[in-house]
CHARMM-style PDB file with segment names, atoms N, HN, CA, C and O in Angstrom:
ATOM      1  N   UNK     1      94.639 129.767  68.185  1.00  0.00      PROA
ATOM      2  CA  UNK     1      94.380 128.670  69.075  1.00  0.00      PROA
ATOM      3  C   UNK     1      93.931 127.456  68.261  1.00  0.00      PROA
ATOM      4  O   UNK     1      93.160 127.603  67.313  1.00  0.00      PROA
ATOM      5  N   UNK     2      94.407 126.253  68.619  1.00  0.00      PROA
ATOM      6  HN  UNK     2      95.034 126.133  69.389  1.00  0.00      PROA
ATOM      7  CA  UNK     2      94.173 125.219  67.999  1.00  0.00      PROA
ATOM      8  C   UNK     2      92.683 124.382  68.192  1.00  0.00      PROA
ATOM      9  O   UNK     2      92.290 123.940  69.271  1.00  0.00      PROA
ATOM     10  N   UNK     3      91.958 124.274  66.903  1.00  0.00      PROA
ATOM     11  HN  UNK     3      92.278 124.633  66.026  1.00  0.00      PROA
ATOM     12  CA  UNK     3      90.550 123.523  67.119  1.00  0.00      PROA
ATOM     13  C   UNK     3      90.435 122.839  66.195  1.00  0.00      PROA
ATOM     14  O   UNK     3      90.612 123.170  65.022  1.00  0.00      PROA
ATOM     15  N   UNK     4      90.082 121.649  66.661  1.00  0.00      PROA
ATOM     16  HN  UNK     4      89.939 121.379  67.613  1.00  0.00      PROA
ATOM     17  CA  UNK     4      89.784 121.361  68.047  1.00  0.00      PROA
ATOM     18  C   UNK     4      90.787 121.407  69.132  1.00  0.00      PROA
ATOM     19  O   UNK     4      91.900 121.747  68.732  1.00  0.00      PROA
ATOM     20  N   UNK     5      90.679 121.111  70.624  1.00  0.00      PROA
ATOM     21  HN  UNK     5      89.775 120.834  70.949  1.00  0.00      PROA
ATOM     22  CA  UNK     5      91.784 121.403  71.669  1.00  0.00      PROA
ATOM     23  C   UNK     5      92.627 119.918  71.414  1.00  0.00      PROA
ATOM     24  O   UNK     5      92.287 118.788  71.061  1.00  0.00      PROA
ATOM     25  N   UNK     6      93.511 120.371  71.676  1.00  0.00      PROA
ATOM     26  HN  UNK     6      93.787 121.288  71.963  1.00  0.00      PROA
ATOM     27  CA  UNK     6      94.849 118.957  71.893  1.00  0.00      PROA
ATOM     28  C   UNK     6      94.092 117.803  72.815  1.00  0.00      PROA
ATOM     29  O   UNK     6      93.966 116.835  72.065  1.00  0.00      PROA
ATOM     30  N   UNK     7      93.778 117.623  73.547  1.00  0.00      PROA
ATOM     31  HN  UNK     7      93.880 118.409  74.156  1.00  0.00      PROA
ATOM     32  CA  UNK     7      93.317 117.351  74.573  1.00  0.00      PROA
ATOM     33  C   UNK     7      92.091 116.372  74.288  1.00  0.00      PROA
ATOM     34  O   UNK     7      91.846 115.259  74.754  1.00  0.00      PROA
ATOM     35  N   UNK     8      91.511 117.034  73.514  1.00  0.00      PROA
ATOM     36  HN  UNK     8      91.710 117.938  73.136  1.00  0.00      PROA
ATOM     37  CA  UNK     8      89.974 116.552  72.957  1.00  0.00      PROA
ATOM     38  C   UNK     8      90.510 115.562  72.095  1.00  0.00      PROA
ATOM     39  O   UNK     8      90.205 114.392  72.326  1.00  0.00      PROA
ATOM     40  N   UNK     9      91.377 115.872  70.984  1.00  0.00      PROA
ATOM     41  HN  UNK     9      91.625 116.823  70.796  1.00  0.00      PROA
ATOM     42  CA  UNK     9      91.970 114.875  70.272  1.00  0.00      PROA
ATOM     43  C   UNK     9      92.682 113.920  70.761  1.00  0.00      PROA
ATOM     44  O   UNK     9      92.866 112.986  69.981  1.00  0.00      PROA
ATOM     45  N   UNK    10      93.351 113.790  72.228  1.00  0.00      PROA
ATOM     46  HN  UNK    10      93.201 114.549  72.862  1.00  0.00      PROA
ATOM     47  CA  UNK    10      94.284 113.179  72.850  1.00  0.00      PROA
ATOM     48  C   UNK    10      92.807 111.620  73.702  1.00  0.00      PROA
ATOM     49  O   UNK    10      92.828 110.427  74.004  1.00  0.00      PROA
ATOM     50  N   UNK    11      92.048 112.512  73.701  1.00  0.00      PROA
ATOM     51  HN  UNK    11      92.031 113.481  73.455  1.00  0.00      PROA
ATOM     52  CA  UNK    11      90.772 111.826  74.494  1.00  0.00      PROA
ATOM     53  C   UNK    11      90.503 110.611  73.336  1.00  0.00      PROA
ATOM     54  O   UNK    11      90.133 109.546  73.830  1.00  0.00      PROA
ATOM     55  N   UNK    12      90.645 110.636  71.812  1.00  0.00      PROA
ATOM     56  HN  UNK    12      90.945 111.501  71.410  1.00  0.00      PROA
ATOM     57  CA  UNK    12      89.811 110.201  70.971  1.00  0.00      PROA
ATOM     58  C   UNK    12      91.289 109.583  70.656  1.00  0.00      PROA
ATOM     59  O   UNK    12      91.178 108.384  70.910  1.00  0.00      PROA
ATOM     60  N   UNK    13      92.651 109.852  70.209  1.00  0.00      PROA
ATOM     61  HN  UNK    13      92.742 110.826  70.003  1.00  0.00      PROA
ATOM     62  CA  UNK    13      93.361 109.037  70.313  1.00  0.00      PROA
ATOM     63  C   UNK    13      94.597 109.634  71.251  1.00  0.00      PROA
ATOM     64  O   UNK    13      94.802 110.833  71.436  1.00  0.00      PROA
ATOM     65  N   UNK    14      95.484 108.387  71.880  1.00  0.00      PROA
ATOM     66  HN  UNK    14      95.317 107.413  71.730  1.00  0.00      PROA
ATOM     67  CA  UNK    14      95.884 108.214  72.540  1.00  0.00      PROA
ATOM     68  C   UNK    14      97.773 108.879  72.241  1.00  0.00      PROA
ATOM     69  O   UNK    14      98.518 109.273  73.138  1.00  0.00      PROA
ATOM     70  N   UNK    15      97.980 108.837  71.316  1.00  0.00      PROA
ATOM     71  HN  UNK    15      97.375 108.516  70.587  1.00  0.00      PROA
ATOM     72  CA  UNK    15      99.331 109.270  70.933  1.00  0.00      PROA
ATOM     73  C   UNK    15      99.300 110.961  70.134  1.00  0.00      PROA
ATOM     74  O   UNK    15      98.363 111.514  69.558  1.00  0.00      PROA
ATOM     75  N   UNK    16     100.413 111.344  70.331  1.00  0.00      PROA
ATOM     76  HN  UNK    16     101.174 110.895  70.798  1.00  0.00      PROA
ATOM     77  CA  UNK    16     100.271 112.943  69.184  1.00  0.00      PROA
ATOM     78  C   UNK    16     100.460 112.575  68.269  1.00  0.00      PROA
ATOM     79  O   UNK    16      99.749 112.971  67.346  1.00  0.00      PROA
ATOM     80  N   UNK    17     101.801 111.356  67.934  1.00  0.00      PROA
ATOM     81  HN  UNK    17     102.378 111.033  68.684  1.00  0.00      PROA
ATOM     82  CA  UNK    17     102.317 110.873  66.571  1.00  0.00      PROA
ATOM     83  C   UNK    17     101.104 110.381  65.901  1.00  0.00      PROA
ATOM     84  O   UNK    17     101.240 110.415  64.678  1.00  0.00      PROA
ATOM     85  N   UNK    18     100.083 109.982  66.249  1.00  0.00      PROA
ATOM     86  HN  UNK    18      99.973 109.954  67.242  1.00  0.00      PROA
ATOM     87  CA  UNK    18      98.841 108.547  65.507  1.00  0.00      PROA
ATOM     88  C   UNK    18      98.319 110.347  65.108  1.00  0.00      PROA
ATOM     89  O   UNK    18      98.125 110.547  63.909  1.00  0.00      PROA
ATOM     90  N   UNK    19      98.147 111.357  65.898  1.00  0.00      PROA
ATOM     91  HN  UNK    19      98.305 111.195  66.872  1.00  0.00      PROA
ATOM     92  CA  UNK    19      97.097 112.234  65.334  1.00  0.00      PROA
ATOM     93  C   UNK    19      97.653 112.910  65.018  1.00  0.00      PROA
ATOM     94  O   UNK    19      96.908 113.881  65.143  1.00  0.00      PROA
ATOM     95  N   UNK    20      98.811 113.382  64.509  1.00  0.00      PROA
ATOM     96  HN  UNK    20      99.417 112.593  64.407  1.00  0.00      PROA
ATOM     97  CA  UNK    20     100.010 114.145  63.558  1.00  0.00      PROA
ATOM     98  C   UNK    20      99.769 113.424  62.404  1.00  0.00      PROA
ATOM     99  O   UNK    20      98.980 113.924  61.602  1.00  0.00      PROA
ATOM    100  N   UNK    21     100.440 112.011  62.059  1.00  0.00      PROA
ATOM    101  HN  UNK    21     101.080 111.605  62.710  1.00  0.00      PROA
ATOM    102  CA  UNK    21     100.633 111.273  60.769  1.00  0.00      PROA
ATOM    103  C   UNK    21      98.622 110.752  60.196  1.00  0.00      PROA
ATOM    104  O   UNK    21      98.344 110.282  59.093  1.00  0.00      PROA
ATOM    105  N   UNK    22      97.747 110.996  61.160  1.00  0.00      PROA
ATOM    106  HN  UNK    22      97.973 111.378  62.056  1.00  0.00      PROA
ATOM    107  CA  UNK    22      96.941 110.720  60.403  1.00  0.00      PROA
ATOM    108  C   UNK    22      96.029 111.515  60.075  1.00  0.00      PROA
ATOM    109  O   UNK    22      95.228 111.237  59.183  1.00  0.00      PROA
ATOM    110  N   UNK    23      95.994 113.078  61.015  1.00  0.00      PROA
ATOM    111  HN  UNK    23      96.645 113.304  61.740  1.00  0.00      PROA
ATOM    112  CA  UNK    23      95.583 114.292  60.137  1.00  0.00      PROA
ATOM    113  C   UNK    23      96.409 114.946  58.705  1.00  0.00      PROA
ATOM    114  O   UNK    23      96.013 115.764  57.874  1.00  0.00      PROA
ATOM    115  N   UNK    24      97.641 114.241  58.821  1.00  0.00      PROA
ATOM    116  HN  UNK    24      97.962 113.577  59.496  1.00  0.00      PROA
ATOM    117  CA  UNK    24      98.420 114.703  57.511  1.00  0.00      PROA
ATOM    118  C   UNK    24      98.245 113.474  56.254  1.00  0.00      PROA
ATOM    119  O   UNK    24      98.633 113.602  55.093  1.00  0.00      PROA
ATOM    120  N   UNK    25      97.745 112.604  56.681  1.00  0.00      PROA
ATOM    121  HN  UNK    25      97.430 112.501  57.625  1.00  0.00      PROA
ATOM    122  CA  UNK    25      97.133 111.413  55.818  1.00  0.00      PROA
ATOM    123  C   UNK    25      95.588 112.125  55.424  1.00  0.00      PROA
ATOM    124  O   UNK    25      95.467 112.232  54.204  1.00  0.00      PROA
ATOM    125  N   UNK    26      94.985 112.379  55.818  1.00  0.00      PROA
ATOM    126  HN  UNK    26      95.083 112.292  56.809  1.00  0.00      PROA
ATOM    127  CA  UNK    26      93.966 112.604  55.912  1.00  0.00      PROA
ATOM    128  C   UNK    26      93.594 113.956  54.901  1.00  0.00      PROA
ATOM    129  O   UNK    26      92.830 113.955  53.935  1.00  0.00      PROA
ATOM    130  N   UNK    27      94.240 114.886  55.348  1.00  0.00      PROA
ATOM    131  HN  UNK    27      94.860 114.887  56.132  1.00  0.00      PROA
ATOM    132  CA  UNK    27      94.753 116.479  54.859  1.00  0.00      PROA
ATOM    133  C   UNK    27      94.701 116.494  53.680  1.00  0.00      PROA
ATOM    134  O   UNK    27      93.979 117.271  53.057  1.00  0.00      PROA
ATOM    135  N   UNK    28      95.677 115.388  53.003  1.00  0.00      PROA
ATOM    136  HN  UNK    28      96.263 114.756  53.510  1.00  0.00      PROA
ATOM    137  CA  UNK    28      96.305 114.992  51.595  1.00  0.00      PROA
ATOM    138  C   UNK    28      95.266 114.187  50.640  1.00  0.00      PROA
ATOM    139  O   UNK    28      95.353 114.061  49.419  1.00  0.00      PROA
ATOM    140  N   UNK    29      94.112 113.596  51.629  1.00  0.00      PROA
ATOM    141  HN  UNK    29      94.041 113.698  52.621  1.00  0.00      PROA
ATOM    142  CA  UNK    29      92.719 112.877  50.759  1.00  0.00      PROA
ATOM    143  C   UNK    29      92.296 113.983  50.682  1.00  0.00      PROA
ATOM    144  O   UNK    29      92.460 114.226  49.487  1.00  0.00      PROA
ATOM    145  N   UNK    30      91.700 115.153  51.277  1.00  0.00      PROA
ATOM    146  HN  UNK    30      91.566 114.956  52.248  1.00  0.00      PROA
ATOM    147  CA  UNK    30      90.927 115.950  51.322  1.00  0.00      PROA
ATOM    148  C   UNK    30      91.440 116.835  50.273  1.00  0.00      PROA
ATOM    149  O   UNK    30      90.723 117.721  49.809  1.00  0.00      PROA
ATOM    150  N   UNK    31      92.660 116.642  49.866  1.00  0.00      PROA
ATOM    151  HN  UNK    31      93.243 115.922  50.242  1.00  0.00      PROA
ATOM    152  CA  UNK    31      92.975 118.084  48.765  1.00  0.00      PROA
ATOM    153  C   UNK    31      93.012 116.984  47.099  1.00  0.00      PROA
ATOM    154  O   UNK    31      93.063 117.354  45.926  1.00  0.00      PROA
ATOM    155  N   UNK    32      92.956 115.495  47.739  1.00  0.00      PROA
ATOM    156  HN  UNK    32      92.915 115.194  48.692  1.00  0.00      PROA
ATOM    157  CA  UNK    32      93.066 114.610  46.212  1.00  0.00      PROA
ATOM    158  C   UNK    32      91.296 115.548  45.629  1.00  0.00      PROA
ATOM    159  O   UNK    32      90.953 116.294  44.712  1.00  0.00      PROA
ATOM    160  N   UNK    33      90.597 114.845  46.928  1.00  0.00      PROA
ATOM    161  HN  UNK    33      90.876 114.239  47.673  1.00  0.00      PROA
ATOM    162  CA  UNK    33      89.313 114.730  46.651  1.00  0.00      PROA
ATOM    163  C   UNK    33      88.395 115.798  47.596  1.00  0.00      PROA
ATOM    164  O   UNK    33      87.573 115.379  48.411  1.00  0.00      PROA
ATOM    165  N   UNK    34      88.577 116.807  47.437  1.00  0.00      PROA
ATOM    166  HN  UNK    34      89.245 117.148  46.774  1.00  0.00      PROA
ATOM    167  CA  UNK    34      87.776 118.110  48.154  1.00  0.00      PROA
ATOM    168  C   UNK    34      86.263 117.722  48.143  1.00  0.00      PROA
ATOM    169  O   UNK    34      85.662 118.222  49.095  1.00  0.00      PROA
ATOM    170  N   UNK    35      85.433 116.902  47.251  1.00  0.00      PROA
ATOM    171  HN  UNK    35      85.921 116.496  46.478  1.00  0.00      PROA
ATOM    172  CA  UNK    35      84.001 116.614  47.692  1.00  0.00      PROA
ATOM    173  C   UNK    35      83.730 115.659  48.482  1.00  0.00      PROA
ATOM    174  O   UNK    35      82.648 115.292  48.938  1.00  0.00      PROA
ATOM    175  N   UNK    36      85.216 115.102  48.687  1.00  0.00      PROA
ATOM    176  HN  UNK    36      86.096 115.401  48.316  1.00  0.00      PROA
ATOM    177  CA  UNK    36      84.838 113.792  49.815  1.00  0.00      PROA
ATOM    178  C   UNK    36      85.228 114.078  51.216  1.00  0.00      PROA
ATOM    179  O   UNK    36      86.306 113.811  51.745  1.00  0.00      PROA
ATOM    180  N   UNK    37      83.988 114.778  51.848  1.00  0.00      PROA
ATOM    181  HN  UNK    37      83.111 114.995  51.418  1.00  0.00      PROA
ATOM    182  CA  UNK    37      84.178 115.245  52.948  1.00  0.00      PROA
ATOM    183  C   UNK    37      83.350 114.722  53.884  1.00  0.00      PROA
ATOM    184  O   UNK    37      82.188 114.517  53.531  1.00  0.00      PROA
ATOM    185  N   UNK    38      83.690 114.442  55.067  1.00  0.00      PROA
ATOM    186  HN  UNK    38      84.633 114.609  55.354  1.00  0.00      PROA
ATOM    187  CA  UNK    38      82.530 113.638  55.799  1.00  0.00      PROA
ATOM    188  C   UNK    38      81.767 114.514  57.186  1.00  0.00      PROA
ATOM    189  O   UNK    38      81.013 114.159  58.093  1.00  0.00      PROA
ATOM    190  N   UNK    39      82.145 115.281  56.956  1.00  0.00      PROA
ATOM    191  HN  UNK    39      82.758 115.568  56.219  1.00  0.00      PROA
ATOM    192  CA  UNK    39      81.341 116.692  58.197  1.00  0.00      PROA
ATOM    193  C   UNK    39      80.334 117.328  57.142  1.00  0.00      PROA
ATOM    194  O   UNK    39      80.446 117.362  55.916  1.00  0.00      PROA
ATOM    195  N   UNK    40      79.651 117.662  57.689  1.00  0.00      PROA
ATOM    196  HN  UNK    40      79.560 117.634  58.684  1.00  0.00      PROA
ATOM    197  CA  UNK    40      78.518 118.443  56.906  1.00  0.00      PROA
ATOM    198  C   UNK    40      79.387 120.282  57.446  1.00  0.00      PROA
ATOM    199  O   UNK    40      80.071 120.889  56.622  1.00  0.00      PROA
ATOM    200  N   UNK    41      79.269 120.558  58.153  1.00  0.00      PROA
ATOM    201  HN  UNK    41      78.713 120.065  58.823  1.00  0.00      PROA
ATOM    202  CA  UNK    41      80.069 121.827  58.692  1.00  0.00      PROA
ATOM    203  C   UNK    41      81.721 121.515  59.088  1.00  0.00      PROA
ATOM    204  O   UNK    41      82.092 120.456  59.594  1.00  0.00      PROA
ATOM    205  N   UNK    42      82.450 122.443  58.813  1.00  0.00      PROA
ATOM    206  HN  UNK    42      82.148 123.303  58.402  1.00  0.00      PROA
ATOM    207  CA  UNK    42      83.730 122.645  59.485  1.00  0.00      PROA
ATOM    208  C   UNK    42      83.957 124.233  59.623  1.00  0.00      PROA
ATOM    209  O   UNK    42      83.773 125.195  58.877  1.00  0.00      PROA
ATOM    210  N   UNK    43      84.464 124.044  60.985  1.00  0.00      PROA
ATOM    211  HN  UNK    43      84.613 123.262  61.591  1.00  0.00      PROA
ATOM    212  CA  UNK    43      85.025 125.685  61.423  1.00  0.00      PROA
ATOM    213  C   UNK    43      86.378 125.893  60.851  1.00  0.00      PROA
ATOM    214  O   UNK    43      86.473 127.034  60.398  1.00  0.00      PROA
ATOM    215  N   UNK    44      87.740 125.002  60.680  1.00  0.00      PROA
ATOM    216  HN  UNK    44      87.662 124.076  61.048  1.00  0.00      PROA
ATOM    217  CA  UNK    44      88.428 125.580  59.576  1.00  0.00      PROA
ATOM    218  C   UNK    44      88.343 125.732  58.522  1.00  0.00      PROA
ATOM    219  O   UNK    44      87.307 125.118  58.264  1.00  0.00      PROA
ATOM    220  N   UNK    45      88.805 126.258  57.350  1.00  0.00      PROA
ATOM    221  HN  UNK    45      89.647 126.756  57.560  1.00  0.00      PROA
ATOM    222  CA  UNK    45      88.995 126.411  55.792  1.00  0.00      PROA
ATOM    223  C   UNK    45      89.745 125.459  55.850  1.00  0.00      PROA
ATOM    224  O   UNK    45      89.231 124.560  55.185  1.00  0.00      PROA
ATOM    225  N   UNK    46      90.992 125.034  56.413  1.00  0.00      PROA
ATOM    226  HN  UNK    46      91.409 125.765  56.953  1.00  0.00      PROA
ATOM    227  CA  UNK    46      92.635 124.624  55.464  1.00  0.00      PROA
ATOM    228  C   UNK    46      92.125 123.142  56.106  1.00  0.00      PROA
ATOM    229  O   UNK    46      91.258 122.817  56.918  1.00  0.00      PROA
ATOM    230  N   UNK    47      93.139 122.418  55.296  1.00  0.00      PROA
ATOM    231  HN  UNK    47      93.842 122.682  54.637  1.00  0.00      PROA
ATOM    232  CA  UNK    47      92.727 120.817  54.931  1.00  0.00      PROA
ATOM    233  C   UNK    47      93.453 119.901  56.569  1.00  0.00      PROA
ATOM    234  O   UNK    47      93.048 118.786  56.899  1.00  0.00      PROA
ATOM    235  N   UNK    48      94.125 120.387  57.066  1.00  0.00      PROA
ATOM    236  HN  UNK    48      94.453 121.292  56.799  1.00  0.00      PROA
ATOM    237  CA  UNK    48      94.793 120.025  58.270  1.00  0.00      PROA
ATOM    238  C   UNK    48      93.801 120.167  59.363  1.00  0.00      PROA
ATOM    239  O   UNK    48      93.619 119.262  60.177  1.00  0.00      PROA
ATOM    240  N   UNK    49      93.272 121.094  59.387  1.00  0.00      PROA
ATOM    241  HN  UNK    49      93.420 121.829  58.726  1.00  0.00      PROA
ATOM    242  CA  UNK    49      92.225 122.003  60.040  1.00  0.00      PROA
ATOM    243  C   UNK    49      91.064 120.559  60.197  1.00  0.00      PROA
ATOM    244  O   UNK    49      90.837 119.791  61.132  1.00  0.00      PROA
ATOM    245  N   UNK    50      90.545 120.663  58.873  1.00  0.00      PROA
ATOM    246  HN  UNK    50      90.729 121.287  58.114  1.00  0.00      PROA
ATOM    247  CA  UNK    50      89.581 119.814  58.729  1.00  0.00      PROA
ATOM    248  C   UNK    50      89.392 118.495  59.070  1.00  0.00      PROA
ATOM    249  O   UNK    50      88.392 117.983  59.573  1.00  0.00      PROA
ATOM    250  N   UNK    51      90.687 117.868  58.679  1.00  0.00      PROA
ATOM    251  HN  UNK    51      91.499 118.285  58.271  1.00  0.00      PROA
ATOM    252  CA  UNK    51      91.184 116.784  58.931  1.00  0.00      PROA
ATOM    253  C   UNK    51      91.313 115.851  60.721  1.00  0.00      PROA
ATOM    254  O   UNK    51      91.147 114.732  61.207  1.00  0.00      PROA
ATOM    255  N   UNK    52      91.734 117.316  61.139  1.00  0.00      PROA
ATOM    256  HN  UNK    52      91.868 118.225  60.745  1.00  0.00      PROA
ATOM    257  CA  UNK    52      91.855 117.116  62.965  1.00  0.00      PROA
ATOM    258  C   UNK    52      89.947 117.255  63.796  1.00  0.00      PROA
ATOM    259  O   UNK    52      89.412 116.807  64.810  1.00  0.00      PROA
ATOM    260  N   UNK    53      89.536 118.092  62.678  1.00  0.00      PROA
ATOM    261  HN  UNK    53      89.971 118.456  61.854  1.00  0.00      PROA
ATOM    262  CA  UNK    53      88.100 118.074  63.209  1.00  0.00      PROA
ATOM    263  C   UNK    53      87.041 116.397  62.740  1.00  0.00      PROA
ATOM    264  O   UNK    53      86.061 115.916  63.308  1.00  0.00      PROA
ATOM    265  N   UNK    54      87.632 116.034  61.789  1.00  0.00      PROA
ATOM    266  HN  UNK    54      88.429 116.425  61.327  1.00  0.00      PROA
ATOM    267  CA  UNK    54      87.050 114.660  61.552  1.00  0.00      PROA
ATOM    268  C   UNK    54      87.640 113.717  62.565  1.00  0.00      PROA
ATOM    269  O   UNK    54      86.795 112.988  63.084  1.00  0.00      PROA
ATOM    270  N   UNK    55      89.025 113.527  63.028  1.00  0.00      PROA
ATOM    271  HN  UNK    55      89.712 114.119  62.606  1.00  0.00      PROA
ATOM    272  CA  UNK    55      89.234 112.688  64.169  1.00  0.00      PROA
ATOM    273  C   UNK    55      88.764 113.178  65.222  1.00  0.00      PROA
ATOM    274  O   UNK    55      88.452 112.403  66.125  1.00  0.00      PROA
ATOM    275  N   UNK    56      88.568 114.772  65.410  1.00  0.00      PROA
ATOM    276  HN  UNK    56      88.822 115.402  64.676  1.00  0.00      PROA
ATOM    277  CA  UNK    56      87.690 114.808  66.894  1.00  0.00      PROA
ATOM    278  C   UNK    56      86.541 113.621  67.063  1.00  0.00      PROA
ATOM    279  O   UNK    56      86.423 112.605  67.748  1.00  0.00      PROA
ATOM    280  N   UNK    57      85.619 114.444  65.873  1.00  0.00      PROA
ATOM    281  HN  UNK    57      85.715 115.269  65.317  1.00  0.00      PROA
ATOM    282  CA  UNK    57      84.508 114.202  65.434  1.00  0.00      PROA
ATOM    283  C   UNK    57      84.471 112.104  65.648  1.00  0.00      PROA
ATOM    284  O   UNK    57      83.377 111.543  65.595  1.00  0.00      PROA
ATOM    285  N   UNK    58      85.506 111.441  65.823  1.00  0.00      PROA
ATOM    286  HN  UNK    58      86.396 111.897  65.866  1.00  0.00      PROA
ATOM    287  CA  UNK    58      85.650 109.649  65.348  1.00  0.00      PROA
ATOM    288  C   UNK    58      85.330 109.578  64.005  1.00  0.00      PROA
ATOM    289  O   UNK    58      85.123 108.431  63.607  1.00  0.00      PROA
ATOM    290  N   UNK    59      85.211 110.607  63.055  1.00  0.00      PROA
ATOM    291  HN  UNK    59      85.379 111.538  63.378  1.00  0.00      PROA
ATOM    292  CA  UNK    59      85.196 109.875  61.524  1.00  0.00      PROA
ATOM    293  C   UNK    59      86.025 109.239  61.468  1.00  0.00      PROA
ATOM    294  O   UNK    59      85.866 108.082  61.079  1.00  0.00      PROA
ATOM    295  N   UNK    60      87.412 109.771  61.872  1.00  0.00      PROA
ATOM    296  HN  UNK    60      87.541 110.711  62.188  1.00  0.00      PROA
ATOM    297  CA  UNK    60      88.321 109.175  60.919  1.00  0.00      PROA
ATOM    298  C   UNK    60      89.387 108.349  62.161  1.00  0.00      PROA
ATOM    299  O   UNK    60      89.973 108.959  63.055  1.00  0.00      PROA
ATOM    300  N   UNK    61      89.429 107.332  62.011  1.00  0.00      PROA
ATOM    301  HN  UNK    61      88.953 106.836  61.284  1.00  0.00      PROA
ATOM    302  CA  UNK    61      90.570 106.280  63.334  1.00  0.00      PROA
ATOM    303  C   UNK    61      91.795 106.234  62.251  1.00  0.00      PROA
ATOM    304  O   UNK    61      91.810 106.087  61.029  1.00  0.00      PROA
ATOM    305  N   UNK    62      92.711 106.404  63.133  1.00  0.00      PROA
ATOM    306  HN  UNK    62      92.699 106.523  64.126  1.00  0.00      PROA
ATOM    307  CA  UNK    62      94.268 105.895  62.721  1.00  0.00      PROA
ATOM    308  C   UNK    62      94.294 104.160  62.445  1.00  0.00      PROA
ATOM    309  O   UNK    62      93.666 103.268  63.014  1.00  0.00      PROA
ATOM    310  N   UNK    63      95.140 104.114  61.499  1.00  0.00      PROA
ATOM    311  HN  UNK    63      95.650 104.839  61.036  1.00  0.00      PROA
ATOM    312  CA  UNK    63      95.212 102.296  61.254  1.00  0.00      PROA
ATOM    313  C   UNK    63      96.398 101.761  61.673  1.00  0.00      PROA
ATOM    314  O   UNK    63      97.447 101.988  61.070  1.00  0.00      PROA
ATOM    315  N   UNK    64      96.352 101.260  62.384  1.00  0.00      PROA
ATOM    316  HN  UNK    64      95.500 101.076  62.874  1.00  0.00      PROA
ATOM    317  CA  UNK    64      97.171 100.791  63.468  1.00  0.00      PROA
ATOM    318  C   UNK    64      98.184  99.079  63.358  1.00  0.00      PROA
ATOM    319  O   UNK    64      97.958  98.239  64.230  1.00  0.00      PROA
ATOM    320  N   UNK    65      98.754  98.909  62.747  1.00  0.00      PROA
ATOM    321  HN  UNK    65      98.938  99.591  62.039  1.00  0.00      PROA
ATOM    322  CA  UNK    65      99.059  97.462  61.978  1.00  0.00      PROA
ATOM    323  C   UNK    65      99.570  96.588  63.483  1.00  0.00      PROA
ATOM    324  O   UNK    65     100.504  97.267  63.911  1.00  0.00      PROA
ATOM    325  N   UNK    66      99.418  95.762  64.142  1.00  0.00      PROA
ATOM    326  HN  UNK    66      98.659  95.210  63.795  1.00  0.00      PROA
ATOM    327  CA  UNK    66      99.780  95.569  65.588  1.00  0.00      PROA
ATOM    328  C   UNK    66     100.813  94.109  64.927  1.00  0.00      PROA
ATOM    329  O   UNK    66     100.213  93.060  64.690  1.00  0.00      PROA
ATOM    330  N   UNK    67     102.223  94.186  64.703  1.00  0.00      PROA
ATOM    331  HN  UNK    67     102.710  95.038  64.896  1.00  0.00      PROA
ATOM    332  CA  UNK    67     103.266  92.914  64.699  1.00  0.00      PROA
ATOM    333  C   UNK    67     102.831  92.186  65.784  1.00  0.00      PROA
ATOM    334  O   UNK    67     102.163  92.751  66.651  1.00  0.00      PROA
ATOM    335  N   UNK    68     103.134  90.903  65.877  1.00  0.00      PROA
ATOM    336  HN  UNK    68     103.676  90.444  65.173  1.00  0.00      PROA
ATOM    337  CA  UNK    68     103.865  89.903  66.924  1.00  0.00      PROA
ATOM    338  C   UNK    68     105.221  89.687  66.958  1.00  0.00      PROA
ATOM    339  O   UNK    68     105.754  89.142  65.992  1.00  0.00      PROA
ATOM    340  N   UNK    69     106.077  90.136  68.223  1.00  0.00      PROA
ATOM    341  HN  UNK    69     105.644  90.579  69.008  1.00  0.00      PROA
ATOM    342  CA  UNK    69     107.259  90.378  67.394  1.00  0.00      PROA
ATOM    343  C   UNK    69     107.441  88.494  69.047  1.00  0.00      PROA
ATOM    344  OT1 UNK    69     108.479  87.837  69.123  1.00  0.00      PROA
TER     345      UNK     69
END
């Protein structure tokens, strides 16, 4: 089962794509730099895991570039 819930993450951002591409952004800092972690606890091990629990958590916001088209 996925944790945090879809749902919870959907509450904190609004798209799956923003919290797909930026737990896998995120995933990929965490394995550059494994001491730069910003939870004091995490219930997963794996870096995806972790990553989705920091956007629960609002550590981490998607960056969002907004054009004027």
């Amino acid at each position: 089962m996925l944790y945090p819930p879809l749902h919870e993450l959907q509450s904190k951002v609004n798209s799956k794509y923003l919290i797909a591409t930026t737990a896998a952004k995120r995933a990929r800092e965490i394995q550059a730099e494994p001491d730069d972690l910003l939870l004091d606890k995490y219930t997963s091990k794996k870096t995806v895991g972790r990553a989705l629990e920091e956007i629960a958590a609002k550590k981490v916001k998607p960056h969002v570039e907004s054009e004027i088209m």
